[in-house]
C-alpha positions as CSV (number, residue, x, y, z in Angstrom):
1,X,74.9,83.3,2.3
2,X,73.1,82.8,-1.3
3,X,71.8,85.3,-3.3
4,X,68.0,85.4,-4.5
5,X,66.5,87.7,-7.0
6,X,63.3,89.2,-6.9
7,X,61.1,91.7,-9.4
8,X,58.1,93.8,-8.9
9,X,55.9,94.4,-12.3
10,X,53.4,96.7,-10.1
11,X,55.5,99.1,-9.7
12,X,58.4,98.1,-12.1
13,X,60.9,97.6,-10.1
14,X,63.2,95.7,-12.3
15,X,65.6,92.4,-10.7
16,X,66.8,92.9,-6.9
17,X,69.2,90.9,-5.3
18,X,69.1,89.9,-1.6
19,X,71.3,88.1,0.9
20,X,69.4,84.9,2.3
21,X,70.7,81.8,4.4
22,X,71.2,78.5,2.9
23,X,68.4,76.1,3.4
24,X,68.3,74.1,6.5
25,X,69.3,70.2,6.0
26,X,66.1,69.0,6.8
27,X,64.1,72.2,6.0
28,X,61.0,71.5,3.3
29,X,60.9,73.8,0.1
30,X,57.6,75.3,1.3
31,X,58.9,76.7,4.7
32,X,62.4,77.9,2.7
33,X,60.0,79.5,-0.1
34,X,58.0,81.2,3.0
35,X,61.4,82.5,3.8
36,X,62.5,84.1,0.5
37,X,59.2,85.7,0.3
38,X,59.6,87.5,3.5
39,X,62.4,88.8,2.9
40,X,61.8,89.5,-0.8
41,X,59.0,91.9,0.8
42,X,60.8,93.1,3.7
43,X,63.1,94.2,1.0
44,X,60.4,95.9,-1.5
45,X,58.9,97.6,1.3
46,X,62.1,99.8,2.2
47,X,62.6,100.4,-2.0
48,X,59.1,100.9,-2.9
49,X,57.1,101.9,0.0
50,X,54.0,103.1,-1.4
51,X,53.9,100.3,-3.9
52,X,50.4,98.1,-3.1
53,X,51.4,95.2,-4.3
54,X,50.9,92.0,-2.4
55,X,53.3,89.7,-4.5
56,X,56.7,90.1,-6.4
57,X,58.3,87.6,-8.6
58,X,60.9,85.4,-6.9
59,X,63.8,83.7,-8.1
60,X,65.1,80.7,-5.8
61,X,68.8,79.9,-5.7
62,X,69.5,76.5,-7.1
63,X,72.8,74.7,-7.3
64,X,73.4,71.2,-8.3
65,X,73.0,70.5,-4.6
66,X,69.6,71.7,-5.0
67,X,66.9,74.5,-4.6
68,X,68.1,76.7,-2.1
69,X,72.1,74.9,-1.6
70,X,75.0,76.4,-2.0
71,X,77.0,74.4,-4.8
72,X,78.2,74.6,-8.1
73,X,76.1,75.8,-11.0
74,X,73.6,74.2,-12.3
75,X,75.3,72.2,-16.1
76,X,73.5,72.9,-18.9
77,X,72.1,69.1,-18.9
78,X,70.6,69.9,-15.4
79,X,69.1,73.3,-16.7
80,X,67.5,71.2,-19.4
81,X,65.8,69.1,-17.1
82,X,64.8,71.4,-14.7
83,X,63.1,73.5,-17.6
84,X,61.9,70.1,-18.5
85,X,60.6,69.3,-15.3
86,X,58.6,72.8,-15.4
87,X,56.7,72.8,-18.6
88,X,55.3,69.2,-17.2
89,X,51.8,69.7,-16.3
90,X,51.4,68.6,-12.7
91,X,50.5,64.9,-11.9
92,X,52.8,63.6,-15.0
């Protein structure tokens, strides 16, 4: 098992961690992302049940293996480029 993180600013509830599965070998980052989210809400639901909102923030796990792996941490030359990666506009 991994551990994910999510937030909720609508009703400020601050950083939660869940349990999730590893992503499947062949399994596409959409499908796994689909996954967190359902469970980031299945999880929001039973803390915050009157809260009406439709999104939280979610924090993927990410190893050197890769988004959703389990594996070592991420060096801080692989953080670099990852937060590289991100403030590239897309199509770059």
């Amino acid at each position: 098992m991994l551990t994910a993180k999510y937030e909720c600013k609508f009703c400020r509830l601050g950083e939660r961690e869940i349990a999730v599965r590893e992503r499947f070998q062949n399994e596409n980052l959409q499908a796994y992302m689909d996954y967190l989210g359902s469970e980031a809400q299945q999880s929001h639901r039973i803390l915050s049940p009157v809260c009406g909102a439709r999104t939280v923030n979610l924090y993927i796990p990410m190893s050197s293996n890769g988004f959703g792996f389990a594996g070592d941490p991420l060096t801080p030359e692989e953080q670099a480029e990852v937060a590289e990666q991100l403030r590239k506009p897309k199509g770059e």
